[in-house]
C-alpha positions in Angstrom: 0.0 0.0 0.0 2.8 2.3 0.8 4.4 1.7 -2.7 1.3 2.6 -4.0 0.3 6.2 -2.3 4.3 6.8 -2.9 4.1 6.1 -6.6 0.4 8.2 -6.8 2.7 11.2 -5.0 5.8 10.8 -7.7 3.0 10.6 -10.3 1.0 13.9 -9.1 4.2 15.8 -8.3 5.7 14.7 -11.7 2.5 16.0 -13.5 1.8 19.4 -11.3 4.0 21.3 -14.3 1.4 20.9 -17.1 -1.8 21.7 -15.3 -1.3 25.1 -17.5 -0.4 23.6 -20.9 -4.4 22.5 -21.7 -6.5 25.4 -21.4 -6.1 29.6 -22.6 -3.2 31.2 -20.3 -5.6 34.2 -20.1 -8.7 33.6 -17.8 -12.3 34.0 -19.7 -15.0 35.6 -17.0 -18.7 35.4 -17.8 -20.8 38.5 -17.6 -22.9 38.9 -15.2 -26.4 39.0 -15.8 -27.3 42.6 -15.7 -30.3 44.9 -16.4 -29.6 48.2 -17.2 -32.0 51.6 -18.4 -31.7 53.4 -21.7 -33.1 56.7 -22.7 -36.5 55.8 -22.8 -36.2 53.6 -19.3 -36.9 50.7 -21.2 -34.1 47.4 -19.7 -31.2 46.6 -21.8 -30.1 42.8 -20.4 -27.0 40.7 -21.3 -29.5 38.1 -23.3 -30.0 41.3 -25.6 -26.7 40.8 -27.4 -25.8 37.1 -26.5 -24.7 35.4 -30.2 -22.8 38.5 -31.4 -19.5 40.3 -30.4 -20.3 43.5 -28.7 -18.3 46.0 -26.7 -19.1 47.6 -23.3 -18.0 51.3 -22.6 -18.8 52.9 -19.3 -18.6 56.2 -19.7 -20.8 59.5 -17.7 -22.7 61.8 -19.2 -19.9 64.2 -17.2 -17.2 62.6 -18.8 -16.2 64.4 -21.7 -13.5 64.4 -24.4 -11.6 60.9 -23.2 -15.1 59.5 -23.0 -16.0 60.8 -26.5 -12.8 60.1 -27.9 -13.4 56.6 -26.9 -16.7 56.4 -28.3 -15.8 57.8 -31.7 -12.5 55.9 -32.1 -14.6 52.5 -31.6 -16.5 53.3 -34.4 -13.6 54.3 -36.6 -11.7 51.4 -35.8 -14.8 49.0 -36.8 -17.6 50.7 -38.9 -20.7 49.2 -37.2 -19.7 47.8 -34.2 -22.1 47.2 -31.3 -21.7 49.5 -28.4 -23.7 49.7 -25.0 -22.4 52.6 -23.0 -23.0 52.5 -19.7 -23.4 55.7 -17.3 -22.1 54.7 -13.9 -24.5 56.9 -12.8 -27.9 56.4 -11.4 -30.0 59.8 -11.9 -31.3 59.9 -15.7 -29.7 63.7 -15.9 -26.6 64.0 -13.6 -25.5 67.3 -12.9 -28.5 68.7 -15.4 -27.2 66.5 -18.4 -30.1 64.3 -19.0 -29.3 60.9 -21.3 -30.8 62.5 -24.6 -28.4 65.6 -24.3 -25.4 63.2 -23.4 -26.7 61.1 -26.8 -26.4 64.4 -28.8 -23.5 65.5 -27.0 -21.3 62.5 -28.0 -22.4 62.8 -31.6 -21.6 66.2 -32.1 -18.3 65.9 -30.2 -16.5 65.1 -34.0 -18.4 68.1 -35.7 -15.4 70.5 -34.6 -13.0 71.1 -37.3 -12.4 67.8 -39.0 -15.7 66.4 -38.8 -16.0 62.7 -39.6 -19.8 63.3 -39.5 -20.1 60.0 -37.2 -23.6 59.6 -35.9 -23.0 56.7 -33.1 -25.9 54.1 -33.4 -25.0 53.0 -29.8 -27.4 51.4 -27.0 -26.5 54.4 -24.3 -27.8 53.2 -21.1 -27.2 53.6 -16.9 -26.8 51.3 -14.4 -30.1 50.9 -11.9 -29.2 51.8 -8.1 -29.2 48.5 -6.2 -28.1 46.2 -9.2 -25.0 47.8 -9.7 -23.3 46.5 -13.7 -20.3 48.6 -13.2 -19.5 47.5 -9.5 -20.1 43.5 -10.1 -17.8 44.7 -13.4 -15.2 46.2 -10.8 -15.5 49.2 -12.9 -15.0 52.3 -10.7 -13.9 55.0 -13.1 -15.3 55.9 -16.6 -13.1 55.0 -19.8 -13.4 51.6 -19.0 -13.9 49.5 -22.5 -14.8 45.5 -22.1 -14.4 43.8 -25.0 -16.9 40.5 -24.8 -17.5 37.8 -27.3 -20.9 36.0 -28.4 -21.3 34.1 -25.5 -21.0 36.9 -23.2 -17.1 36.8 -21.7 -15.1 39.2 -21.5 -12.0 38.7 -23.3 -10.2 41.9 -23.3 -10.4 45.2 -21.2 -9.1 49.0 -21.9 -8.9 51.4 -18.8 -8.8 54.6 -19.4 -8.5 56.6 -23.1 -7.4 54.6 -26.0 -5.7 57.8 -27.1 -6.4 60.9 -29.3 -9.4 60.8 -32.3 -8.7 59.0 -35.3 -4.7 58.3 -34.0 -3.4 55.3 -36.3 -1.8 53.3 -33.3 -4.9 54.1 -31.4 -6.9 52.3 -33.9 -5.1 49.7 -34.3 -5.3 48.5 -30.9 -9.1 48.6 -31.0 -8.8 46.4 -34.1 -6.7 44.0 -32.3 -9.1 43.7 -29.3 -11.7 43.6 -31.8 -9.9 40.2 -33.4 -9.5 38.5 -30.1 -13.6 38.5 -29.8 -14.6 37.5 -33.5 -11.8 34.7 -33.3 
């Protein structure tokens, strides 16, 4: 019996090294199942874009040009791409911007200058007090870009501004993310 439980202990020590070498070196979390509010109040939920690639953005109606630049460069990176912002705020019109301002807001942000003459055809939502998306994210700032695939995981996440409007590197990177979740 001793033989036995000795050569079970060579075996599991032996193997211990290539518990890693079956499975993605990058952990895959599931979504959460959330309900969020749009513009009109009506719920947005996760089953709402389950079997497609979409891309999460919590932003603040408050939260202006890295927000915005974030927005547009999404778009410019990959021409019809399926956004749902999400305000990490609760009241439909934080500090007097209500969600329909912050919708026209965002599209008019390009219309200086070099207008691109984007019109974002994004889901723009909040999160409802008490069922908290952005916390159960750990999302505690707005810039914050999750990048999930069709079964609803995340597979990549941006903190923070991707970088200037229509900057070359900065698109890039979005495309890259944007590969990892149509892969």
């Amino acid at each position: 019996m001793a033989r036995i439980a000795t050569f079970l202990l060579t075996l599991l020590i032996a193997l211990t090294p290539l518990t890693g070498c079956t499975s993605e070196s990058e952990d895959v979390i599931a979504l959460p199942e959330y309900n969020l509010l749009d513009h009109t109040n009506s719920t947005v939920e996760k089953e709402d874009y389950l079997g497609a690639p979409y891309v999460i953005l919590f932003s603040a109606q408050w939260c202006g040009t890295p927000c915005h630049n974030n927005m547009h460069n999404l778009n410019t990176s990959v021409p019809g791409i399926e956004v749902v912002v999400v305000s990490t705020e609760y009241d439909y019109a934080p500090q007097g911007v209500s969600m329909v301002e912050w919708i026209d807001i965002v599209n008019e942000f390009d219309d200086d200058g070099d207008d691109i003459g984007q019109t974002l055809e994004y889901t723009f939502t909040r999160v409802i007090e008490g069922d908290d998306f952005a916390e159960q994210m750990d999302v505690f700032a707005p810039g914050t870009v999750i990048f999930v695939n069709s079964v609803g995981e995340e597979i990549q996440r941006h903190e923070g501004s991707f970088g200037p409007a229509g900057d070359e590197d900065t698109l890039a990177l979005i495309q890259e993310y944007w590969n990892q979740i149509v892969e």
